[in-house]
C-alpha positions, 0 to 999 in steps of 0.5 A: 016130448022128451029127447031120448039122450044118446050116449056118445062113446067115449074111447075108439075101442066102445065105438068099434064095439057099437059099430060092430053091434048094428053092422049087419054080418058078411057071413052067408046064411047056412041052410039045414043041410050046410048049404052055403047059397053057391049054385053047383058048378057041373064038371065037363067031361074030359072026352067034350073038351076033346073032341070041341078041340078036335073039331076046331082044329079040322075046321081050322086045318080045312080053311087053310087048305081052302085059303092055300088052294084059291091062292096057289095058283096066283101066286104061282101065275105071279111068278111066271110073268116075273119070270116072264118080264126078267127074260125079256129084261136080260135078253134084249126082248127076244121074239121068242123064247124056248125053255130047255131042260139040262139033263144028263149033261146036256139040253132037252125040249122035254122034261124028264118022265116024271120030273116037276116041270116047276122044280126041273133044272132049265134054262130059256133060250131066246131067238130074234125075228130072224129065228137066231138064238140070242142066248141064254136065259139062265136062273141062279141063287146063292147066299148073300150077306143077310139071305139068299140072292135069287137072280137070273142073267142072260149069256150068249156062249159064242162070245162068252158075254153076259148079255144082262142080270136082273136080281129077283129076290133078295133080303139084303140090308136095306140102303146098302146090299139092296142097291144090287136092285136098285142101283142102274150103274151096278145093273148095267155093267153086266150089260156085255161083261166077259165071263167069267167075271171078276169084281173089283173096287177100281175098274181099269176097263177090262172087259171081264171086270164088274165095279163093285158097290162100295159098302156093299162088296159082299152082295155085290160080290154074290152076285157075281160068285152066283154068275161064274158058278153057274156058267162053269156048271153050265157052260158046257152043256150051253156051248154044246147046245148052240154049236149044233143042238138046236 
């Protein structure tokens, strides 16, 4: 048997040009007619694509009506016990409790025709076993250092004392503007504080004055810039009321 004898190249450029020779082509076959072997790709019309969007956005839009409409009504029950609970808290646990509407410069038992019972400005007034008023329950919001302070405190306008304050919303910076929620000394001054209030940073015991939280003077001092303006808003349709409205 005789060996075939296989020239090996001698330089790169003979070997590329064998390599070359045998490797089998990239380049696709064309058929007849210049077909090159991709398959065709159908364009989509404009008006599909329109209404798939369409029909998706509906759909999208009528679930968040749907998920809005379950929730709303616990949410809003949520805030009715807060409010409920905060009333409570700020008036020593009244036996009762009668929400009043201001209106034309005095108090109402009835909302305004037409007027949002949610929206409506009110007030709650609190009376005890004996059927006493204890005072007023009174919301109010103002900005704070970060964002707005939402709170509700409790007044008795025959002694001109702030029976109570609770904060229900706020977003100020957490360790130092959120201790108006969480610091009990803070919260308890305003236990028996003569309106109108005035904060300061060494309490002497005066019975108007409110000792305000150190690297929080700005929250603290919202806090009370929110009581004072609502009570000079008010305090006169508040007097006038328990003088002889009720």
């Amino acid at each position: 048997m005789t060996d075939e004898k296989k020239d090996l190249p001698v330089t790169p450029s003979q070997a590329y040009e064998e390599d070359d020779a045998t490797a089998p082509s990239q380049t696709p076959a064309s058929g007849a007619d210049g077909d090159t072997g991709h398959p065709d790709v159908d364009e989509v019309p404009s008006w599909r694509l329109v209404t798939t969007l369409a029909v998706a956005g509906a759909l999208a839009g009528l679930m968040i009506v749907g998920v809005f409409q379950w929730a709303q009504p616990q949410i809003l029950e949520y805030r009715a016990e807060v409010l409920t609970t905060a009333i409570g808290d700020v008036l020593g646990s009244p036996e009762r409790v009668q929400t009043l509407y201001v209106e034309g410069g005095r108090l109402v038992e009835q909302a305004p025709a037409g007027a949002d019972t949610i929206t409506a400005e009110k007030v709650y007034l609190g009376y005890d076993e004996a059927g006493a008023p204890i005072g007023f329950a009174i919301l109010g919001a103002e900005p704070g250092f970060q964002d707005v302070i939402s709170l509700i405190f409790g007044y008795d306008p025959g002694s001109d004392q702030v029976l109570g304050m609770q904060v229900l919303e706020s977003k100020e910076t957490p360790g130092l503007g959120d201790k108006i929620m969480k610091d009990q000394a803070f919260i308890a001054e305003f236990d028996g504080v003569e309106a109108p209030l005035r904060g300061v940073k060494d309490a002497t015991g005066a019975p108007d004055e409110v000792d305000m939280i150190t690297g929080a003077t700005i929250s603290s001092e919202a806090i009370i810039d929110i009581i004072n303006h609502r009570l000079e808003a008010l305090d006169g349709v508040l007097k006038g009321y328990a003088g002889g409205g009720q």
